[in-house]
DRENFIMI-935393 format. One record per residue: x, y, z of N, C-alpha, C, O in turn; residue number from 1. Coordinates in pm, 1 decimal, padded with zeros to 6 digits, m for minus. Layout:
BEGIN
((X,Y,Z),(X,Y,Z),(X,Y,Z),(X,Y,Z),NUM)
...
This chain:
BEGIN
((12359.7,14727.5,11922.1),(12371.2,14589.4,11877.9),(12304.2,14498.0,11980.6),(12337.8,14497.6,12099.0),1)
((12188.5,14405.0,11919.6),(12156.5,14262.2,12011.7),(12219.6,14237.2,12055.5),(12323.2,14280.1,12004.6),2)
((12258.0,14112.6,12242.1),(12340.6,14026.7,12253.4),(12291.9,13917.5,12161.6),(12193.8,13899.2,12089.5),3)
((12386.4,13861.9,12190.0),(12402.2,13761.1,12096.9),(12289.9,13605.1,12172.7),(12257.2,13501.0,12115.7),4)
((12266.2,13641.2,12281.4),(12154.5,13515.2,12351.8),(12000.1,13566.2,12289.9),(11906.6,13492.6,12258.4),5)
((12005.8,13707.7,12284.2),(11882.4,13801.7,12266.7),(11818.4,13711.0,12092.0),(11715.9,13651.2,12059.5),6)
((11933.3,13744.3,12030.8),(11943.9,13725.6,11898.6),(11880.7,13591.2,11905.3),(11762.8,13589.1,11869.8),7)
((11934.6,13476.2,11943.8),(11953.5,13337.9,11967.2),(11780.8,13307.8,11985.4),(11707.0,13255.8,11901.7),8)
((11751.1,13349.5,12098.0),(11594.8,13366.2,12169.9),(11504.7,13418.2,11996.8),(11417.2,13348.3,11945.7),9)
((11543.9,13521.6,11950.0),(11413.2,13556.1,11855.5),(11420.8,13468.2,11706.6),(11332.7,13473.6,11620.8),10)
((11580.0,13365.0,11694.0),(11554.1,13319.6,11578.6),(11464.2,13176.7,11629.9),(11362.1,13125.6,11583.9),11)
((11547.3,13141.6,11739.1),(11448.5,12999.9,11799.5),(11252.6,13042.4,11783.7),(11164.9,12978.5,11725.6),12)
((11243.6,13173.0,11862.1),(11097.4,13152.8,11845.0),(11029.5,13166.5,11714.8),(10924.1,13107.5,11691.2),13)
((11108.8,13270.0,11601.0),(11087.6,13209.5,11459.5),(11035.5,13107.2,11384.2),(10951.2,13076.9,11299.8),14)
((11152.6,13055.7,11476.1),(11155.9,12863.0,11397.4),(11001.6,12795.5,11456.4),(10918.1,12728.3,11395.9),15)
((11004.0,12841.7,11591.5),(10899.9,12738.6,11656.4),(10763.2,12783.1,11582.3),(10676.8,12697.5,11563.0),16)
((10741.2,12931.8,11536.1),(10646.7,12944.4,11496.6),(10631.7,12913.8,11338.6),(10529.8,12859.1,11296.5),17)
((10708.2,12941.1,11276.7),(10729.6,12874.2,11153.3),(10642.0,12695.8,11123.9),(10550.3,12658.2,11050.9),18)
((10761.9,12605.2,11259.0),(10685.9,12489.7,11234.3),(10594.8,12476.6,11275.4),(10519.0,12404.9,11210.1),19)
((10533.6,12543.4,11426.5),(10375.4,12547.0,11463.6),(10281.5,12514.0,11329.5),(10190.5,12431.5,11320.6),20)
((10331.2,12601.8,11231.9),(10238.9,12641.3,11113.9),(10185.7,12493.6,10986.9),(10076.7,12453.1,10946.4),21)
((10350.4,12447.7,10958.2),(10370.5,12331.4,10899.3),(10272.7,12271.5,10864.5),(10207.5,12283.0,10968.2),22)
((10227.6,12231.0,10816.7),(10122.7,12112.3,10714.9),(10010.8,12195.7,10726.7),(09899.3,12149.0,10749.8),23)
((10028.2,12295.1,10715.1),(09873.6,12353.9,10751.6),(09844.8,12490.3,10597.7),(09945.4,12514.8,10531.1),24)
((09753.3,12540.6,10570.6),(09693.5,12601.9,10508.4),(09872.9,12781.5,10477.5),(09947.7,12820.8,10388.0),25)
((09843.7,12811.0,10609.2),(09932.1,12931.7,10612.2),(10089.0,12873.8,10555.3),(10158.6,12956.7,10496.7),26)
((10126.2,12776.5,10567.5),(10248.1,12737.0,10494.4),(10242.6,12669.8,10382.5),(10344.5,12602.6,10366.3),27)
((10151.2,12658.3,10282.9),(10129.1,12595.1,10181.7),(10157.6,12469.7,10206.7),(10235.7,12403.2,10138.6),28)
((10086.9,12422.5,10321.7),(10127.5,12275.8,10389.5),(10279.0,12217.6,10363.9),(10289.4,12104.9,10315.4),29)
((10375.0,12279.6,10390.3),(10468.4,12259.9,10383.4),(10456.9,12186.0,10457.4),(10377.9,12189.0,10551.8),30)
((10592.6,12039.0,10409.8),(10601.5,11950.7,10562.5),(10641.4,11965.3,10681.4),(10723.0,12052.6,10711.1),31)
((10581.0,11867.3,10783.2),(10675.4,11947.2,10904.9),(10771.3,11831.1,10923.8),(10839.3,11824.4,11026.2),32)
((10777.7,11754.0,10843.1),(10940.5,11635.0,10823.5),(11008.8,11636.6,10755.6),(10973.3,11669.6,10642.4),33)
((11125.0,11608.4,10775.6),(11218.5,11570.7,10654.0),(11156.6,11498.3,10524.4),(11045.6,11447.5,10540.0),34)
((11201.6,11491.1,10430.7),(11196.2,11388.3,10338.6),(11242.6,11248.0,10376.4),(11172.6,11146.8,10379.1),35)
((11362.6,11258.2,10403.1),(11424.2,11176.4,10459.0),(11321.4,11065.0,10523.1),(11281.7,10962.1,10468.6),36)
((11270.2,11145.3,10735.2),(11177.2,11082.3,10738.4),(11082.4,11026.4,10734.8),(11038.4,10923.5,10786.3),37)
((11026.2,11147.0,10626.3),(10903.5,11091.3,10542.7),(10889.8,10934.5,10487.1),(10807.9,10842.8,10494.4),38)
((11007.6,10957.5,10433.1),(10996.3,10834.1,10310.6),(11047.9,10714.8,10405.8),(11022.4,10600.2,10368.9),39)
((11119.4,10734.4,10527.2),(11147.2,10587.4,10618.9),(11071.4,10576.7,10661.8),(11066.3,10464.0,10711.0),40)
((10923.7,10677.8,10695.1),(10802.5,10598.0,10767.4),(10677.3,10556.1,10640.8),(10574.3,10493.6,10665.9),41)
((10703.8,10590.2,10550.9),(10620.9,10541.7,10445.7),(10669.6,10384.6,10378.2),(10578.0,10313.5,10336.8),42)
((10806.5,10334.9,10368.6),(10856.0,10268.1,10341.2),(10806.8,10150.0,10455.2),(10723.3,10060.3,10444.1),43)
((10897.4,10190.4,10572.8),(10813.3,10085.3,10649.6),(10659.3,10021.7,10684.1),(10628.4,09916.7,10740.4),44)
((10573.9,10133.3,10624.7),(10455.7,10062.5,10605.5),(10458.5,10001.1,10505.4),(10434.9,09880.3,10506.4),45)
((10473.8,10035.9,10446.6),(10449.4,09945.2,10260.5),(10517.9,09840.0,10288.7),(10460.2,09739.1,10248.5),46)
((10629.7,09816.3,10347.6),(10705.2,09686.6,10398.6),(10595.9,09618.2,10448.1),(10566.9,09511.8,10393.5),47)
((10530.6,09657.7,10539.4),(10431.7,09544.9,10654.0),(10343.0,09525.2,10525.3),(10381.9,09430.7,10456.7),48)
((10237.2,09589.5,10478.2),(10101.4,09579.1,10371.6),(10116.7,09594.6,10218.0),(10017.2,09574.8,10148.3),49)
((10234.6,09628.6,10160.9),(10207.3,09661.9,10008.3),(10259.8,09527.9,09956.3),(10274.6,09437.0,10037.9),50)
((10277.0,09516.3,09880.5),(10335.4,09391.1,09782.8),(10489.6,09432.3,09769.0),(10539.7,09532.3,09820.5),51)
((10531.5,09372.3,09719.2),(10697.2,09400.8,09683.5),(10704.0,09483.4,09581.9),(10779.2,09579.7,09567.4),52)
((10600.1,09430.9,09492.5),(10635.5,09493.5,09321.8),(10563.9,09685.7,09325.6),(10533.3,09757.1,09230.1),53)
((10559.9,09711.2,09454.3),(10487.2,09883.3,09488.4),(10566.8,09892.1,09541.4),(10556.3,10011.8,09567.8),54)
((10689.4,09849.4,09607.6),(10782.9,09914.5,09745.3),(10801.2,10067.4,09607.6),(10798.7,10185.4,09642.3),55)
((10812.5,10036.6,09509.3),(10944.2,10170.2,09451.5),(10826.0,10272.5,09523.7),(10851.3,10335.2,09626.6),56)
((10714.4,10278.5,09465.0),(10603.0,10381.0,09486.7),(10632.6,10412.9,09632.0),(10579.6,10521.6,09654.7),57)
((10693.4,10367.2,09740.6),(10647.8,10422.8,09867.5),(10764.1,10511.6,09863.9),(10876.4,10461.5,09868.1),58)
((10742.0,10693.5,09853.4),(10832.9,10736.3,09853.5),(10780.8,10862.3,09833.9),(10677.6,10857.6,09766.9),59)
((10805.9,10947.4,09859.4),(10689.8,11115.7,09873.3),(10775.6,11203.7,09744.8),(10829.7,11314.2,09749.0),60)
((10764.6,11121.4,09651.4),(10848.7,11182.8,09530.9),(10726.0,11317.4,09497.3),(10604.5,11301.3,09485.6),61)
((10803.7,11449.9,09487.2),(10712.7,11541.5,09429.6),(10743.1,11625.8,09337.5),(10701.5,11741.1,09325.5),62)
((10832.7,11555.9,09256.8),(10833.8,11670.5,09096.0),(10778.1,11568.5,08986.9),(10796.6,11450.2,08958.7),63)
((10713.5,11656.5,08947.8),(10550.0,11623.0,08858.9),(10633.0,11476.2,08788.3),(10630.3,11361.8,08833.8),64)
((10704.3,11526.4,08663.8),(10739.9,11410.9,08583.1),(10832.9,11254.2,08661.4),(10822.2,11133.8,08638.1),65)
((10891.2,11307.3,08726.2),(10977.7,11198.4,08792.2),(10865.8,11094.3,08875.0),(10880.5,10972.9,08860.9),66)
((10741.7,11153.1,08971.3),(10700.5,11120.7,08982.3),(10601.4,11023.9,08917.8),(10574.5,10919.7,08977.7),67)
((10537.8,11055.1,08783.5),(10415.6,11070.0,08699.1),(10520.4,10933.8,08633.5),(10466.7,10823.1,08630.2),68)
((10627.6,10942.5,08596.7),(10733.1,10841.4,08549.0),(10726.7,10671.5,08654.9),(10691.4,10559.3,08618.6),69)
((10771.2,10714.9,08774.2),(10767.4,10657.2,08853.6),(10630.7,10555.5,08853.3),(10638.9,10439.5,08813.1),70)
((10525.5,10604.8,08895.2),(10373.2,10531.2,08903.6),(10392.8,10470.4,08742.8),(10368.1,10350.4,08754.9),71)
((10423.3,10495.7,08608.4),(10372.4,10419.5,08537.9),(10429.3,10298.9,08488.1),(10390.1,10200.8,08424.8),72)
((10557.9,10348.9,08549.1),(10668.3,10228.8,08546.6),(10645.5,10138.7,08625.1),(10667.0,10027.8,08576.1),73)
((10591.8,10138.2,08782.8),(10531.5,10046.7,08829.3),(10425.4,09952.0,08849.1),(10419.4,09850.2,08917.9),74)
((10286.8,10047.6,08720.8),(10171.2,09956.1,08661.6),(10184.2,09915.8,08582.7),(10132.2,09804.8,08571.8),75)
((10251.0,09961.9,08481.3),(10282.6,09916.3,08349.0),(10404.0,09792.4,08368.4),(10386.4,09716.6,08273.0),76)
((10504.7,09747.6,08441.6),(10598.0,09619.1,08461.8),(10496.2,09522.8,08518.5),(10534.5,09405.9,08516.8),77)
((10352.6,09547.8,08577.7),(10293.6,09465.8,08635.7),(10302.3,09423.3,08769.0),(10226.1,09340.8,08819.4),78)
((10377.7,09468.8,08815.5),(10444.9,09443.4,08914.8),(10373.9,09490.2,09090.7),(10390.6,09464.7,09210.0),79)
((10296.3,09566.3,09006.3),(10216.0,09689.5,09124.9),(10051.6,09688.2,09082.8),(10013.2,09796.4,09038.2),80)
((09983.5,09617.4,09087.9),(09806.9,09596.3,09013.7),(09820.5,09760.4,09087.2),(09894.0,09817.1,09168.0),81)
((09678.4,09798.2,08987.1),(09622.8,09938.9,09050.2),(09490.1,09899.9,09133.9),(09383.6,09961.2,09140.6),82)
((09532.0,09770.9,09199.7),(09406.9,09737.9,09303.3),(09499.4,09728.4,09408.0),(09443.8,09688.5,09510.3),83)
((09641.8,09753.8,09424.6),(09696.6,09797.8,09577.7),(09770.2,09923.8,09583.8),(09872.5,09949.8,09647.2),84)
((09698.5,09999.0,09505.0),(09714.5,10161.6,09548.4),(09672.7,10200.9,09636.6),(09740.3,10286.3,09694.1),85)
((09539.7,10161.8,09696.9),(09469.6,10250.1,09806.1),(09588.0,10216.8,09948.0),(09612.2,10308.3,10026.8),86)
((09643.5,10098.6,09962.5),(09751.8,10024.5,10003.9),(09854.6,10158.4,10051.4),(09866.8,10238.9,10143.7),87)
((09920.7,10120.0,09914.9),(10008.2,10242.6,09898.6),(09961.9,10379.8,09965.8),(10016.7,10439.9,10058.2),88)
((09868.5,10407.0,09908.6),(09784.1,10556.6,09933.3),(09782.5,10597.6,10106.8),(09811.9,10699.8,10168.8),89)
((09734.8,10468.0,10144.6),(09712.1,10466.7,10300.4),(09846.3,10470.6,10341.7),(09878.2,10579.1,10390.4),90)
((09925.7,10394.2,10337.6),(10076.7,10431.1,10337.6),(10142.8,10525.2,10376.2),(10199.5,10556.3,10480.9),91)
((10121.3,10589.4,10227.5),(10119.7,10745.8,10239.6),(10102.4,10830.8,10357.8),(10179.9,10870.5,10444.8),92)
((09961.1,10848.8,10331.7),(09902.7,10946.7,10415.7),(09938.5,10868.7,10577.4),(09918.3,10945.3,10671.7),93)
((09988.5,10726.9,10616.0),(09995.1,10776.4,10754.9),(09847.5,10759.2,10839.9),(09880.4,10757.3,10958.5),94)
((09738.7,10749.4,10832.5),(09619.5,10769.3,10843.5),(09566.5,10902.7,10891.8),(09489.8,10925.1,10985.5),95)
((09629.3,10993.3,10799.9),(09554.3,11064.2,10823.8),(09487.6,11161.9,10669.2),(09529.8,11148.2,10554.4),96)
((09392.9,11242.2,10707.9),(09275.5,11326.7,10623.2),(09403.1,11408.1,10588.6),(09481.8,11443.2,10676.5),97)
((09421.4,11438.0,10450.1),(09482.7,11568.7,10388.2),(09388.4,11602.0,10264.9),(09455.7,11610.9,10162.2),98)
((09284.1,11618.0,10249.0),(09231.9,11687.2,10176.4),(09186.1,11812.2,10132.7),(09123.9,11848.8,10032.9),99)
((09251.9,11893.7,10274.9),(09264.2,12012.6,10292.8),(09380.1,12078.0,10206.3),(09370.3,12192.1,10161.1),100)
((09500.9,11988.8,10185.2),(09585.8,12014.4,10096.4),(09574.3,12024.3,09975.6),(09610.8,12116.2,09902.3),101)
((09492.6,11873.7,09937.0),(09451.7,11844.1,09807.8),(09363.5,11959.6,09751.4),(09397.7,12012.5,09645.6),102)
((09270.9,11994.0,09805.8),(09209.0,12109.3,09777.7),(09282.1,12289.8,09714.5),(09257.8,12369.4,09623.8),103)
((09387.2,12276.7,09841.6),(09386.1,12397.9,09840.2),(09539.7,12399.3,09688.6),(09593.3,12485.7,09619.2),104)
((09552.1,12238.8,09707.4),(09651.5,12279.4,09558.4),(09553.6,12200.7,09427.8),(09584.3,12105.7,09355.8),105)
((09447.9,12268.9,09431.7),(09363.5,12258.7,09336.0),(09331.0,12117.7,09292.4),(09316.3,12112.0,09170.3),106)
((09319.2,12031.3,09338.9),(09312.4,11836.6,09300.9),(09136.5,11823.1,09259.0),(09075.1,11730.1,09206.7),107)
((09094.9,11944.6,09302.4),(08953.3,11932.2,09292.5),(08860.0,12050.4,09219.9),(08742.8,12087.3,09227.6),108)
((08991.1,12091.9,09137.8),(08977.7,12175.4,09015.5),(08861.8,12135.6,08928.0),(08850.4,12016.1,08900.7),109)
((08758.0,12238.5,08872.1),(08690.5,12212.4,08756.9),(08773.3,12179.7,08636.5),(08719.6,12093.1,08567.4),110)
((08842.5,12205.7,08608.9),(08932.3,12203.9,08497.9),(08974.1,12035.7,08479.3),(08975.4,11971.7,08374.1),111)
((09007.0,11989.1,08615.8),(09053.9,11824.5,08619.0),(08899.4,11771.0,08524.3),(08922.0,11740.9,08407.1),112)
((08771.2,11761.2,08565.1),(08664.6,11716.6,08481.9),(08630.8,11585.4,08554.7),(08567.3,11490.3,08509.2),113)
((08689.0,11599.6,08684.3),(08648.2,11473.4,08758.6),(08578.9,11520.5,08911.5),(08547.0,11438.3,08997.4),114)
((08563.5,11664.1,08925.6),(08473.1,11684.7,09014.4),(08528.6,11661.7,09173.1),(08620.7,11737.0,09204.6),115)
((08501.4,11605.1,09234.1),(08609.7,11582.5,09394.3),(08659.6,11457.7,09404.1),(08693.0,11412.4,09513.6),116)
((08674.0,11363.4,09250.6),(08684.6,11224.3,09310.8),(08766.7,11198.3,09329.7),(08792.6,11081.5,09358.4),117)
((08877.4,11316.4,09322.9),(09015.5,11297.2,09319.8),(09066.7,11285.8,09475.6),(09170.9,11228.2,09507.2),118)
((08946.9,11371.4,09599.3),(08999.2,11382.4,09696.5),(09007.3,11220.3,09806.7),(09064.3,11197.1,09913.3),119)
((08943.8,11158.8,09740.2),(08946.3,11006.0,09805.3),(09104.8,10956.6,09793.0),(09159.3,10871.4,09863.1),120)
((09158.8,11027.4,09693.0),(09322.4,10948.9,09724.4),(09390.6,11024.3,09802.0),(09512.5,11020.7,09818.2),121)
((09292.3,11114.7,09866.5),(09388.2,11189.6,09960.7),(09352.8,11169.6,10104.2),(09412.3,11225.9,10196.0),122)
((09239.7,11075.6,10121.6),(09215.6,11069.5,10239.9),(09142.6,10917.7,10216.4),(09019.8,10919.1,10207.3),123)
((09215.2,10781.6,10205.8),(09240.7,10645.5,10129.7),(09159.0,10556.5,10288.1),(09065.6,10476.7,10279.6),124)
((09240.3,10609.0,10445.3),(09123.3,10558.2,10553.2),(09022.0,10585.3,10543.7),(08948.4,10487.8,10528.5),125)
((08947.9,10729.8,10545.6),(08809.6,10758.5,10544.8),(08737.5,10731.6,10445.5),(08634.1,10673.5,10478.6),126)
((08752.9,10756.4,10294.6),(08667.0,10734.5,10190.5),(08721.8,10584.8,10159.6),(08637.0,10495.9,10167.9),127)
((08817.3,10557.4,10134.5),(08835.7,10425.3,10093.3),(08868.9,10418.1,09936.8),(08852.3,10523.5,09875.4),128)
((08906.0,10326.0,09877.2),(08951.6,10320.6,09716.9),(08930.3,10149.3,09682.0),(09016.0,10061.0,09678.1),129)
((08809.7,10142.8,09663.2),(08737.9,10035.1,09677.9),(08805.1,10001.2,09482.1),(08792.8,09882.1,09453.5),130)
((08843.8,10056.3,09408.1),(08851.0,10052.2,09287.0),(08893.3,10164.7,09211.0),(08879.9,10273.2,09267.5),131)
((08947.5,10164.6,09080.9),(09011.3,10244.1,09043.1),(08946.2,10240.8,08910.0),(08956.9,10136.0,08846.3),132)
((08873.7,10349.9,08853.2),(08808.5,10360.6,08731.1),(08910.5,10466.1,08633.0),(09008.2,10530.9,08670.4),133)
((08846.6,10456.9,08489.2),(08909.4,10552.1,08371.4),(08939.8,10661.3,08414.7),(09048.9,10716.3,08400.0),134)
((08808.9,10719.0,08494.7),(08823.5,10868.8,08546.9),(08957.0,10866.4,08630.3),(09044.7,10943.2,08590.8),135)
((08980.3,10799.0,08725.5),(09102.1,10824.1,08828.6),(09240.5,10834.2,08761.0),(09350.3,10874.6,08799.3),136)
((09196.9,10786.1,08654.7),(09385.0,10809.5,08560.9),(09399.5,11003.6,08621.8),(09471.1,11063.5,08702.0),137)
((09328.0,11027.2,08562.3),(09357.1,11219.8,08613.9),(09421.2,11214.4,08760.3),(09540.3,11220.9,08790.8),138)
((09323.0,11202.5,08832.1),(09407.1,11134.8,08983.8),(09559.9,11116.7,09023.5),(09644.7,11182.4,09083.8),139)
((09550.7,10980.8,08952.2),(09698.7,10914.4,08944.4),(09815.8,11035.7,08851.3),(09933.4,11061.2,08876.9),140)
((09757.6,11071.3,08779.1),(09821.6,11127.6,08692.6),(09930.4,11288.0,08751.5),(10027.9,11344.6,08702.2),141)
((09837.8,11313.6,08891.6),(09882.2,11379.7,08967.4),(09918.3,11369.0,09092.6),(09907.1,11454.6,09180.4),142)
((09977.5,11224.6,09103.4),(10077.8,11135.4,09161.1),(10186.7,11229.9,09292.1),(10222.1,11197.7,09405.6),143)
((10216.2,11374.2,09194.1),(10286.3,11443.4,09271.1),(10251.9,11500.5,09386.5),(10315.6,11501.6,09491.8),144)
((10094.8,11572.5,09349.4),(10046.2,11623.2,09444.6),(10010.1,11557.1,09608.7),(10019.9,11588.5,09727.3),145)
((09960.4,11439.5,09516.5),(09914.0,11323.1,09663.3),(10029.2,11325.9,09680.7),(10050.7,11444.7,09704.6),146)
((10132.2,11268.0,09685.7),(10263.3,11269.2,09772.2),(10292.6,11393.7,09852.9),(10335.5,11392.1,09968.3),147)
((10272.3,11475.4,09798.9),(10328.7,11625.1,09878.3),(10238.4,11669.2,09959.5),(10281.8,11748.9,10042.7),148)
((10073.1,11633.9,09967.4),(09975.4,11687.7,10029.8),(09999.4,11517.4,10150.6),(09920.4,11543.6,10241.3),149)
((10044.1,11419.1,10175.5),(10043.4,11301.8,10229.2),(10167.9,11364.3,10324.7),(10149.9,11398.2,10441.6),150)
((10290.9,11373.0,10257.8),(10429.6,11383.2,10351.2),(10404.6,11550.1,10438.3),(10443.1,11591.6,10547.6),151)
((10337.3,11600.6,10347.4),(10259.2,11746.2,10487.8),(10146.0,11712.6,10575.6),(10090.6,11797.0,10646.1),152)
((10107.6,11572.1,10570.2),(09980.6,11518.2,10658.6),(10071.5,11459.0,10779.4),(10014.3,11413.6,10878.5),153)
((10196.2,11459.4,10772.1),(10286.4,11382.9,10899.9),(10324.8,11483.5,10965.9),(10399.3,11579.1,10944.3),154)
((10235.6,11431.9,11085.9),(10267.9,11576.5,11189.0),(10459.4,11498.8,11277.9),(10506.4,11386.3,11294.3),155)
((10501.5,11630.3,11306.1),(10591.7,11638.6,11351.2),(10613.1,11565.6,11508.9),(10508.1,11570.0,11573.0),156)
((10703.8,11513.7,11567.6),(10765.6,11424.2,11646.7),(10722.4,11568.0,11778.9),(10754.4,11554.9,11897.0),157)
């Protein structure tokens, strides 16, 4: 039988390597934050730069419909123009590039029929979202993904 410190020692280095991994490719970019703090550091940005009528949107919601629900309830009350998404978007991501995520959970699928334009909402500092065309409904429409590929772009404390 292990002692019990022995034991202690190999689940800790587990863990450390586990989160080493976090937002990255080998963990299916799992986050390396809570939800929790996800959504209190996304919130507080959208506090400083979004409008009021987007606060609901700041929030790393990631099951497809709740989400997909969410965004249309907030363009459709008016309340949220889809000219302060990139806002939001930046928000999100934190400033940083996750398009490595977006990618690897397919956002830039042939099948979508929009080619890579989807990956600009995943990386809203560098490319920018100067405007939001017909095509980007597909985009938006996968609302979930950007959230989940954004709250795995927050590197850990």
């Amino acid at each position: 039988m292990l002692p019990a410190i022995l034991i202690l020692s190999l689940v800790s280095c587990a863990l450390a390597q586990t989160e080493s991994k976090c937002g990255t490719v080998e963990s299916d970019f799992s986050p390396c934050v809570t939800r929790e703090r996800g959504d209190s550091l996304f919130k507080h940005c959208c506090q400083q730069y979004a409008p009021a009528g987007c606060q609901e949107l700041c929030q790393y919601e990631t099951d497809e419909l709740t989400a997909r629900n969410l965004l249309l309830k907030s363009v459709k009350s008016g309340k949220c123009d889809l000219k302060h998404m990139s806002t939001v978007l930046y928000c999100a991501s934190q400033n940083q590039d996750n398009r490595k995520c977006c990618e690897h959970l397919n956002l830039s699928d042939q099948k979508l029929g929009v080619g890579n334009r989807c990956l600009r909402f995943c990386d809203p500092a560098g490319e920018g979202i100067s405007s939001i065309a017909r095509t980007d409904v597909t985009c938006l429409f996968n609302w979930n993904v950007l959230m989940y590929c954004h709250h795995s772009g927050i590197k850990a404390e």
